[in-house]
N, CA, C and O atoms as a GROMACS GRO file, in nm:
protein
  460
    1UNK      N    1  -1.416  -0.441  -1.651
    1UNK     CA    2  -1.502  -0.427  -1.536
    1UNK      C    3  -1.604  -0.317  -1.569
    1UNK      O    4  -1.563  -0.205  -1.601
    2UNK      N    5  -1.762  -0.351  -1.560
    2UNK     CA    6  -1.840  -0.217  -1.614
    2UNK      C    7  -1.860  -0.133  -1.460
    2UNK      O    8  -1.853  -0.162  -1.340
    3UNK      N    9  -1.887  -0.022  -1.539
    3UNK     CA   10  -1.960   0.082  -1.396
    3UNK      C   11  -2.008   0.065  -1.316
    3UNK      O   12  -2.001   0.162  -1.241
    4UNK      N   13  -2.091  -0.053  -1.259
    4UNK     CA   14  -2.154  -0.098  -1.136
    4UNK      C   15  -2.082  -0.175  -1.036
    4UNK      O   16  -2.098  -0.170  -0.915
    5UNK      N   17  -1.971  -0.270  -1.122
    5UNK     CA   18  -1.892  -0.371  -1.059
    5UNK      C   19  -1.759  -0.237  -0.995
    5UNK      O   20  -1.725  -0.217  -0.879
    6UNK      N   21  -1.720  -0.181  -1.097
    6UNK     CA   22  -1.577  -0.121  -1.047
    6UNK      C   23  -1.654  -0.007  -0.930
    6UNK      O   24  -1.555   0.049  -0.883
    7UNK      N   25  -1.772   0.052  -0.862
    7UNK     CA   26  -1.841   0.180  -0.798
    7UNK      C   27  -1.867   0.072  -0.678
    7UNK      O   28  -1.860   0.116  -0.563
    8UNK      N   29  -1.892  -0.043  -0.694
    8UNK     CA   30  -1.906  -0.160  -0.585
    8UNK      C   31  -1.779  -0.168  -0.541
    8UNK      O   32  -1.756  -0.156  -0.420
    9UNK      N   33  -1.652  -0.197  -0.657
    9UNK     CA   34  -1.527  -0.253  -0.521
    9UNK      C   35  -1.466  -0.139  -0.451
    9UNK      O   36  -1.415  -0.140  -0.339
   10UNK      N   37  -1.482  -0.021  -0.548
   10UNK     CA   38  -1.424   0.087  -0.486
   10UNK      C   39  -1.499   0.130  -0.365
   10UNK      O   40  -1.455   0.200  -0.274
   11UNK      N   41  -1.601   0.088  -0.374
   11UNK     CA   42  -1.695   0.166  -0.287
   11UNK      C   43  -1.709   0.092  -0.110
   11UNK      O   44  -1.744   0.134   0.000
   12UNK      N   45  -1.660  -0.033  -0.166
   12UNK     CA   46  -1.670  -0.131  -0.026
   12UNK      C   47  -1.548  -0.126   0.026
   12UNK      O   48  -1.469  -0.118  -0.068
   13UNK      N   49  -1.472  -0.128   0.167
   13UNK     CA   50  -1.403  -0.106   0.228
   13UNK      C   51  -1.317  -0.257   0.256
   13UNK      O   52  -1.196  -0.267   0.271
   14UNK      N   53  -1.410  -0.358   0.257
   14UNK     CA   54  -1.314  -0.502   0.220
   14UNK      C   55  -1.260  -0.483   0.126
   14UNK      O   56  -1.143  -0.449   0.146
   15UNK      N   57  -1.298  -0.490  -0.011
   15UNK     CA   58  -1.247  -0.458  -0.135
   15UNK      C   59  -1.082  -0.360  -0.133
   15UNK      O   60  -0.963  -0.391  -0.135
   16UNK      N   61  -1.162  -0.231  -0.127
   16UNK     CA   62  -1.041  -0.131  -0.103
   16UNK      C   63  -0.923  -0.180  -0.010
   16UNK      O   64  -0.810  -0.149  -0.049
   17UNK      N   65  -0.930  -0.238   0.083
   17UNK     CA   66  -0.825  -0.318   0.160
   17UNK      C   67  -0.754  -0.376   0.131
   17UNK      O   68  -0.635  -0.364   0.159
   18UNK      N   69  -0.814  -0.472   0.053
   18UNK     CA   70  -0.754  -0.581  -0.054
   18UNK      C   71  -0.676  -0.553  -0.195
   18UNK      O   72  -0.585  -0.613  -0.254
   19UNK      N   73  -0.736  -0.457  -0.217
   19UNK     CA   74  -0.669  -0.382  -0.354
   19UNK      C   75  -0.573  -0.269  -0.319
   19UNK      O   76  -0.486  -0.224  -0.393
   20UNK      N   77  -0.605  -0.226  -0.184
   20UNK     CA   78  -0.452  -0.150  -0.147
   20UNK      C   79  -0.353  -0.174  -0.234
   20UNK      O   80  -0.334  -0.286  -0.281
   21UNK      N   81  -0.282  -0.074  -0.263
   21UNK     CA   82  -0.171  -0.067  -0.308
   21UNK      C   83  -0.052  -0.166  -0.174
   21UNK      O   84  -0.031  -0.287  -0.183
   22UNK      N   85  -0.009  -0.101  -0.094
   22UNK     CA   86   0.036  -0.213   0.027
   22UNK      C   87  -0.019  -0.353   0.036
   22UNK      O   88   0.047  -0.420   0.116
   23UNK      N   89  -0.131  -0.428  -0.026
   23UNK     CA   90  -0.153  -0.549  -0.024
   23UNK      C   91  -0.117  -0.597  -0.157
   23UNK      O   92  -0.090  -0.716  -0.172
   24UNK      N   93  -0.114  -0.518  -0.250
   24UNK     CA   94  -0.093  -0.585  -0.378
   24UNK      C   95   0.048  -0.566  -0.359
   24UNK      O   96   0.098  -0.635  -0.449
   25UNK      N   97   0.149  -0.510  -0.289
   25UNK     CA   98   0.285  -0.505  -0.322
   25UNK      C   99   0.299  -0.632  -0.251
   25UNK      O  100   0.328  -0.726  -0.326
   26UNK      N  101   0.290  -0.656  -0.152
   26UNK     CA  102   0.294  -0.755  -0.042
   26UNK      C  103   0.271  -0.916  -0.116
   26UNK      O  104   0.340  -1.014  -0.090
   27UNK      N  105   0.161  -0.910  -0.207
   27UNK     CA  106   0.097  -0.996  -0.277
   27UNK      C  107   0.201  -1.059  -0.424
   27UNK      O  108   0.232  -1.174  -0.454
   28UNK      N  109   0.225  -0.958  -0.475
   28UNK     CA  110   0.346  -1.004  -0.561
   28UNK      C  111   0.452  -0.989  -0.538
   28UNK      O  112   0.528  -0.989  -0.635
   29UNK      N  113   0.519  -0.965  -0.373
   29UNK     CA  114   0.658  -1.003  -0.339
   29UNK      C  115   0.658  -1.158  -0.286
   29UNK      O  116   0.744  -1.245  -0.297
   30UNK      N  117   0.534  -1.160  -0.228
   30UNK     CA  118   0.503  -1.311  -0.189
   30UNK      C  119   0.515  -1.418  -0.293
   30UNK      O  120   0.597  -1.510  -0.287
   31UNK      N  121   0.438  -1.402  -0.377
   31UNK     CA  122   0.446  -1.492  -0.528
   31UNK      C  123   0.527  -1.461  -0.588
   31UNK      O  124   0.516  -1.531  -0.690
   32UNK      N  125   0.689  -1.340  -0.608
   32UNK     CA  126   0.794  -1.360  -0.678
   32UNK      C  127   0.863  -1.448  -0.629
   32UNK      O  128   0.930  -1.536  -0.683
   33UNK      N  129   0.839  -1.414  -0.484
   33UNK     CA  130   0.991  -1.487  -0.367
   33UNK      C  131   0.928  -1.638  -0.423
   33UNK      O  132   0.992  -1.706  -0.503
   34UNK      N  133   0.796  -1.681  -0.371
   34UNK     CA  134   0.778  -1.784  -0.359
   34UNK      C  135   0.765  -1.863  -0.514
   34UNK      O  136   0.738  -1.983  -0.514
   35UNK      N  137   0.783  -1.800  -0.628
   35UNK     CA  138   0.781  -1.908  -0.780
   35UNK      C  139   0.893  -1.888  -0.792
   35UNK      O  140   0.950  -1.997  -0.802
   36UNK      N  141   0.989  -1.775  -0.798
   36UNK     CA  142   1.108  -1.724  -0.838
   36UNK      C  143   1.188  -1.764  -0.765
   36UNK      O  144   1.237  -1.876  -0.781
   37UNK      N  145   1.233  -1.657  -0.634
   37UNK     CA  146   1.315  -1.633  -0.573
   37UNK      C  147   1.425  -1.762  -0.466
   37UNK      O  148   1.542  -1.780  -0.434
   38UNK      N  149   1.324  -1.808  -0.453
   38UNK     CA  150   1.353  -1.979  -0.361
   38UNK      C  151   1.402  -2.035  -0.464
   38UNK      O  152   1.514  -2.085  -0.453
   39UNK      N  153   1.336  -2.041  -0.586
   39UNK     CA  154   1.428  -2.145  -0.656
   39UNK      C  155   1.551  -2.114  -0.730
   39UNK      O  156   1.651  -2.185  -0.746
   40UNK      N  157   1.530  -2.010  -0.769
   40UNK     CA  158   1.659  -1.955  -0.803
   40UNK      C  159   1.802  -1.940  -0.749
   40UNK      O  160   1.909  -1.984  -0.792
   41UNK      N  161   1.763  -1.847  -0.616
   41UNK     CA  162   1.823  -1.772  -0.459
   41UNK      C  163   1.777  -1.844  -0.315
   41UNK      O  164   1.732  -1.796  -0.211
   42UNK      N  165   1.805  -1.972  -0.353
   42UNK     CA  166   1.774  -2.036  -0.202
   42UNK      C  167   1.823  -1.973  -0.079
   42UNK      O  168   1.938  -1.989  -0.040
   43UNK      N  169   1.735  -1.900  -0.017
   43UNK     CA  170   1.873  -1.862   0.086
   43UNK      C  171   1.840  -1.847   0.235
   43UNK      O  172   1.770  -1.948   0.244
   44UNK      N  173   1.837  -1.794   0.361
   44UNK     CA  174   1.763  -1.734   0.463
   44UNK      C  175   1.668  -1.627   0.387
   44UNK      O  176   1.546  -1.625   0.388
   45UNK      N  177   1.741  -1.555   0.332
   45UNK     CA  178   1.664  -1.403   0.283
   45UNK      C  179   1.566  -1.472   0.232
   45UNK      O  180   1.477  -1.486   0.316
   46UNK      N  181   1.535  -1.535   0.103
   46UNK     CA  182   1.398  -1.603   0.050
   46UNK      C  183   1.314  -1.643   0.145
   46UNK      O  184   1.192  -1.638   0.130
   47UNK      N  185   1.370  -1.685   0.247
   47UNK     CA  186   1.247  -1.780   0.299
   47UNK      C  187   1.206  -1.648   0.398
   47UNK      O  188   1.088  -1.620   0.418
   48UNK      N  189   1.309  -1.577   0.454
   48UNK     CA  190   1.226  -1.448   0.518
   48UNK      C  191   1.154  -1.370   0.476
   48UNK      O  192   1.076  -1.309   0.549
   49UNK      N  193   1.161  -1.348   0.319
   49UNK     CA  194   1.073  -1.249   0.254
   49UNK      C  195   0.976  -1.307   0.255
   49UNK      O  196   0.884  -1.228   0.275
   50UNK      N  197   0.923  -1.452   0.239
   50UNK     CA  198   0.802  -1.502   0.256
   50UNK      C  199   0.737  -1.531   0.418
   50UNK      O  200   0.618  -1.557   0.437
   51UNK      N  201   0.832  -1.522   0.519
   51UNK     CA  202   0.722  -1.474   0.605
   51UNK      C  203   0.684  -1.340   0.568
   51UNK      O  204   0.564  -1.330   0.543
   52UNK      N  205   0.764  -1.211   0.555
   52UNK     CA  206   0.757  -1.077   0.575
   52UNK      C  207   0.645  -1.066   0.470
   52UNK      O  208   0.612  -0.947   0.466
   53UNK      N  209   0.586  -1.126   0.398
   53UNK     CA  210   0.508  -1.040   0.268
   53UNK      C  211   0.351  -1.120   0.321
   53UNK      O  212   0.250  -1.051   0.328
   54UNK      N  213   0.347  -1.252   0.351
   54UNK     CA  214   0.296  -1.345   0.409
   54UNK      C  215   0.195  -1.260   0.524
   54UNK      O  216   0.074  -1.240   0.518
   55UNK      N  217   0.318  -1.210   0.654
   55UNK     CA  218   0.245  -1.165   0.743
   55UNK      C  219   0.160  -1.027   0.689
   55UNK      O  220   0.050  -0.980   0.716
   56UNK      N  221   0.270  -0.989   0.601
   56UNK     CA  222   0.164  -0.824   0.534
   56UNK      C  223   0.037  -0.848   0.481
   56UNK      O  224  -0.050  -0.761   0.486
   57UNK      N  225   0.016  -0.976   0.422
   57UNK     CA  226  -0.051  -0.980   0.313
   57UNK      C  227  -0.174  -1.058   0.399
   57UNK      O  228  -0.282  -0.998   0.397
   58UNK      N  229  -0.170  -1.155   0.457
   58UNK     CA  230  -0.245  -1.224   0.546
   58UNK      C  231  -0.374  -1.139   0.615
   58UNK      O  232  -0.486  -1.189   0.630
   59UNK      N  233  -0.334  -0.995   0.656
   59UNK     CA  234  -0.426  -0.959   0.755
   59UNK      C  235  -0.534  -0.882   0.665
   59UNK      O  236  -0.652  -0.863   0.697
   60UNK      N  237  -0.475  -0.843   0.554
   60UNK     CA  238  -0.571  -0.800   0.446
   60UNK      C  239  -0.680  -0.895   0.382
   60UNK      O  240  -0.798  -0.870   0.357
   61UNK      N  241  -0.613  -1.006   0.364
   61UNK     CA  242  -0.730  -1.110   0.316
   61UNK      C  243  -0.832  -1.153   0.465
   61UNK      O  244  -0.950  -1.170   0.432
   62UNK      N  245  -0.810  -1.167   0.584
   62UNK     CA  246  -0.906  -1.164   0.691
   62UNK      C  247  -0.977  -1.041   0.666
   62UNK      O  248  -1.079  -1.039   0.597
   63UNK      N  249  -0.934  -0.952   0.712
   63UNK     CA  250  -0.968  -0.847   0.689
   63UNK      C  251  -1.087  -0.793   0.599
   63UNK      O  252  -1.179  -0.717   0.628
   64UNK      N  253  -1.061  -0.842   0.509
   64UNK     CA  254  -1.180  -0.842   0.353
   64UNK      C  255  -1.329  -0.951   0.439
   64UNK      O  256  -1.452  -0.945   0.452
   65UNK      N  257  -1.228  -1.027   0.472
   65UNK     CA  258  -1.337  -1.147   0.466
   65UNK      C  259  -1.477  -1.085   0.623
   65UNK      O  260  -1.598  -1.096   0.642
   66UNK      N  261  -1.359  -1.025   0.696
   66UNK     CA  262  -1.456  -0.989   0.861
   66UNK      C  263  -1.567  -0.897   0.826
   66UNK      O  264  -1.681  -0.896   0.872
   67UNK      N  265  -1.490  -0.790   0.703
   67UNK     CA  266  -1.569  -0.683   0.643
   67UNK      C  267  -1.701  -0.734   0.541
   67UNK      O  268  -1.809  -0.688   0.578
   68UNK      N  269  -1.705  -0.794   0.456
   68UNK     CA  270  -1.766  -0.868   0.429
   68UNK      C  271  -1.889  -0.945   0.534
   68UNK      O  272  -2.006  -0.963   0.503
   69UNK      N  273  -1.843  -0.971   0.626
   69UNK     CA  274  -1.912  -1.070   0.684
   69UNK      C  275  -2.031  -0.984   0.764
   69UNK      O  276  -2.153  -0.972   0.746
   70UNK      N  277  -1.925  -0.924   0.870
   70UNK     CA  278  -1.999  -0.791   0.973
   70UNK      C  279  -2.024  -0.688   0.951
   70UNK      O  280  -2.103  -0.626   1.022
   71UNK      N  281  -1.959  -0.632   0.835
   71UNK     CA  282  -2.035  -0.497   0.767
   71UNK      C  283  -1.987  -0.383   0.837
   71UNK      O  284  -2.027  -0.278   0.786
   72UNK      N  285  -1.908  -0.366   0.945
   72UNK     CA  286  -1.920  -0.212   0.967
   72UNK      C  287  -1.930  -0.101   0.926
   72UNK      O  288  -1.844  -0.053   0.852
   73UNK      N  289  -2.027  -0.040   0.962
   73UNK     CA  290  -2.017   0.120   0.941
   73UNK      C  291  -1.939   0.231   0.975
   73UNK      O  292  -1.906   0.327   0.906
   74UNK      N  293  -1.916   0.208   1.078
   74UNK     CA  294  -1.818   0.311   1.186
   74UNK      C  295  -1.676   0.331   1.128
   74UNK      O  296  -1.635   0.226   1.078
   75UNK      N  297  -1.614   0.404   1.123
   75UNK     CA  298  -1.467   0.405   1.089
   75UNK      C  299  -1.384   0.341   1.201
   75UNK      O  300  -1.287   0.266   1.190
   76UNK      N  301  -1.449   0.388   1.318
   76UNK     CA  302  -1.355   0.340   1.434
   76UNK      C  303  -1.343   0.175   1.506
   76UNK      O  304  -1.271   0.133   1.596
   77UNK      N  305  -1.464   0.096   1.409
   77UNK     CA  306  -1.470  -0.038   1.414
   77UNK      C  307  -1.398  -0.078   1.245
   77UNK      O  308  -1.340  -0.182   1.214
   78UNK      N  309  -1.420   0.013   1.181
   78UNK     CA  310  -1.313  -0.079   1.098
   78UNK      C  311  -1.172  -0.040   1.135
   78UNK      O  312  -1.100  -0.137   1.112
   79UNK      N  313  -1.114   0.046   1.175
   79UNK     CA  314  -0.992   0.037   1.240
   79UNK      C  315  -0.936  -0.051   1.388
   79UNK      O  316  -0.816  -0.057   1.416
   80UNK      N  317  -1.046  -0.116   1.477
   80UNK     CA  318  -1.027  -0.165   1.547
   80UNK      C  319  -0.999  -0.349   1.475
   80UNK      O  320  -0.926  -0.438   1.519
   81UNK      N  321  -1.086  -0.350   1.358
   81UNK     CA  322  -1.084  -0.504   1.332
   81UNK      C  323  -0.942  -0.514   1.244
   81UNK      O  324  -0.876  -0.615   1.221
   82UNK      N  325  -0.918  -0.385   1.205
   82UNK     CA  326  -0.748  -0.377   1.118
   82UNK      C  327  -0.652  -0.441   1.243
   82UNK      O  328  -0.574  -0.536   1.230
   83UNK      N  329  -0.680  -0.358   1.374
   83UNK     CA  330  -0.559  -0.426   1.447
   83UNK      C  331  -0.587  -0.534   1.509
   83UNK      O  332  -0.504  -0.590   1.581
   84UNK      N  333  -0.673  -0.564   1.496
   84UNK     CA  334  -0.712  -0.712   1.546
   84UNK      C  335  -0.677  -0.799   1.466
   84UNK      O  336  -0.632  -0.899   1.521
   85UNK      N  337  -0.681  -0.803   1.293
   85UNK     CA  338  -0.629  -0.891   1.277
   85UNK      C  339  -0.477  -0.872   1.227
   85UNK      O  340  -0.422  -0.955   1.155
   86UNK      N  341  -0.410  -0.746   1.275
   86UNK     CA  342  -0.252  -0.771   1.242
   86UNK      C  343  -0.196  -0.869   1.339
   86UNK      O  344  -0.103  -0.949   1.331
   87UNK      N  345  -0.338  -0.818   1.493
   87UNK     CA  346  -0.235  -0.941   1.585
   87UNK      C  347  -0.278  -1.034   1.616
   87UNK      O  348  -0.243  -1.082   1.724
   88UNK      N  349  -0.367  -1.096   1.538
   88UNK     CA  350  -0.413  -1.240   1.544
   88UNK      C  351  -0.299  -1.335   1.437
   88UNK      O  352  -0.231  -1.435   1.462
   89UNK      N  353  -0.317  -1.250   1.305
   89UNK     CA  354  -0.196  -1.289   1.227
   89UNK      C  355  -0.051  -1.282   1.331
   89UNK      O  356  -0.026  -1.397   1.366
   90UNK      N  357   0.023  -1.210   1.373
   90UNK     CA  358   0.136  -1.194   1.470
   90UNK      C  359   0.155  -1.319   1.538
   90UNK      O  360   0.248  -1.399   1.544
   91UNK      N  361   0.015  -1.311   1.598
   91UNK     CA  362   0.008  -1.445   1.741
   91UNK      C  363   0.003  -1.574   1.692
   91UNK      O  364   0.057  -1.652   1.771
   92UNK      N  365  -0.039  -1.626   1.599
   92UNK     CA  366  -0.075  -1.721   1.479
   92UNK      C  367   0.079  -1.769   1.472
   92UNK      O  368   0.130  -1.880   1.493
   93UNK      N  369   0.136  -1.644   1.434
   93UNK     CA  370   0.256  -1.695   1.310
   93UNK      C  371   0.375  -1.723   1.451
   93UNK      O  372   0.455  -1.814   1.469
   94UNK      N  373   0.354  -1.638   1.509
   94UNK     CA  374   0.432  -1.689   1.634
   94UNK      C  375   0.436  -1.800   1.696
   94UNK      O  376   0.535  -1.873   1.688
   95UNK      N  377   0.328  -1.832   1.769
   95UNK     CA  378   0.276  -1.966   1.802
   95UNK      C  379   0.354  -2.114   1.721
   95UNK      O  380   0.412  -2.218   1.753
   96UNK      N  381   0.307  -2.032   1.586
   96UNK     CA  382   0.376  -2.151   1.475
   96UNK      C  383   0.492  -2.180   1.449
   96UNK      O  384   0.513  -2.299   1.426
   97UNK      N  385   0.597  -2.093   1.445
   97UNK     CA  386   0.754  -2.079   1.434
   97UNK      C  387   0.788  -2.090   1.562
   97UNK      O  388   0.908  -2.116   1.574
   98UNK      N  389   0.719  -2.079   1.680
   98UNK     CA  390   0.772  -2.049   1.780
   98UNK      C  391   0.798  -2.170   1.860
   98UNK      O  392   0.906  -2.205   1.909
   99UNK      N  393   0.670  -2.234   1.867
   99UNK     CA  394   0.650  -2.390   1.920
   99UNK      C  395   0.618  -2.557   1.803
   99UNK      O  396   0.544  -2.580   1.707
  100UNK      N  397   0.694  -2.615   1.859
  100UNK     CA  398   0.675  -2.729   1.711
  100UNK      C  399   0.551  -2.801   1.765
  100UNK      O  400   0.486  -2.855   1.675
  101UNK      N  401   0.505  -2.814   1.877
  101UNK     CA  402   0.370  -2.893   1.940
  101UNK      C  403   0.270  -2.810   1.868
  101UNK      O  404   0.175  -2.879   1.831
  102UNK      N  405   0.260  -2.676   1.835
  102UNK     CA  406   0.150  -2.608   1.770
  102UNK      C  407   0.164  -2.626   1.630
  102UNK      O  408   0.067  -2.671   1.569
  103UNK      N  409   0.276  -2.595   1.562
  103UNK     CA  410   0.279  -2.632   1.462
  103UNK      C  411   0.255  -2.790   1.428
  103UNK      O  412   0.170  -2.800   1.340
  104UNK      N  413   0.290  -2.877   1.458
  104UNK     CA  414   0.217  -3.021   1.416
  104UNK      C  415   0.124  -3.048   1.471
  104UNK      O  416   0.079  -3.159   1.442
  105UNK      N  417   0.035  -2.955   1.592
  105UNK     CA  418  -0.104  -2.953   1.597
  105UNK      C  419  -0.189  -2.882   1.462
  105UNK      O  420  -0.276  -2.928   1.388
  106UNK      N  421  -0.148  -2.801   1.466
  106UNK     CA  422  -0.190  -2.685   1.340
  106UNK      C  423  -0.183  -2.770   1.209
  106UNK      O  424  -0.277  -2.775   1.130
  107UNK      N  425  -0.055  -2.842   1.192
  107UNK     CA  426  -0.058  -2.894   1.012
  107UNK      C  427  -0.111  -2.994   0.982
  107UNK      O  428  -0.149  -3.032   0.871
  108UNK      N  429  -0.124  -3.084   1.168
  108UNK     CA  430  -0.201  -3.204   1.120
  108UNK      C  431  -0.352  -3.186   1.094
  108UNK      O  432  -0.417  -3.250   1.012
  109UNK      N  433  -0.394  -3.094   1.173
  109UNK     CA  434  -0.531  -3.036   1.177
  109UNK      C  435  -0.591  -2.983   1.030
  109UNK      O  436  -0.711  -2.975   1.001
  110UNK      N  437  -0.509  -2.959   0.967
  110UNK     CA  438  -0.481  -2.871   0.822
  110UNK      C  439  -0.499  -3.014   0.738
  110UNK      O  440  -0.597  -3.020   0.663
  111UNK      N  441  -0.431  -3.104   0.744
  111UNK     CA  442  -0.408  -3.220   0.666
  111UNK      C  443  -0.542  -3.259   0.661
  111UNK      O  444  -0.612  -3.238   0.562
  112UNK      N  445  -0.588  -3.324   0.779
  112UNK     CA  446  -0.726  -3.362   0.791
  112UNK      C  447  -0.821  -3.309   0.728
  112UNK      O  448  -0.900  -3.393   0.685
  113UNK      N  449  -0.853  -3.188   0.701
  113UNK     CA  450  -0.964  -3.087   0.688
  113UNK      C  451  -0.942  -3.118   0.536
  113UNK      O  452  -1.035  -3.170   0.474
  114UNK      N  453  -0.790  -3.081   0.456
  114UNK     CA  454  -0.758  -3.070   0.346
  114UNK      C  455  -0.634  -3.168   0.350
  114UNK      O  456  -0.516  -3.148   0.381
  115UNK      N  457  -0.712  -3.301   0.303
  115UNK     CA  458  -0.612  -3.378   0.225
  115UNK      C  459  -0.480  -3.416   0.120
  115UNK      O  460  -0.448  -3.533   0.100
   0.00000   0.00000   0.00000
């Protein structure tokens, strides 16, 4: 990575989010559980660690993307869009585990879009 690219990611606050240390742990507990761990260790625990790393990891990649998009300056708007999307992710994942009418609204909707 030369000097302009690595002073850019460090320097942007999507970026830094994303490269958190807490998103990258989140990021390769997700992809151990999920290449490794399931197939190996089928168990409740596997499939919980992949919500648990899932929901960690999820609000960081929005997150990047809102920052990116809207730009804030303010510290106190990028901390407001942090908890906005822990609980959009929350409400999401709830909704989904919670009710099966949303979830086969949600996957068929998913199917369609992406075949």
């Amino acid at each position: 990575m030369d000097q302009m690219t690595r002073r850019f990611v460090t320097s942007t606050p999507a970026f830094r989010a994303l490269l958190s240390r807490p998103a990258l742990v989140a990021l390769a507990l997700l992809l151990l559980n999920d290449h490794v761990l399931k197939h190996e260790f089928p168990s409740l625990l596997s499939d919980k660690l992949s919500d648990f790393a899932g929901l960690f990891f999820a609000p960081y990649v929005l997150l990047t993307i809102a920052l990116v998009v809207l730009r804030p300056r303010e510290r106190s708007a990028i901390d407001a869009l942090s908890w906005f999307m822990y609980g959009a992710v929350a409400l999401v994942f709830t909704a989904l585990k919670g009710s099966p009418d949303v979830n086969h609204a949600v996957v068929g909707a998913v199917t369609r879009v992406l075949p």
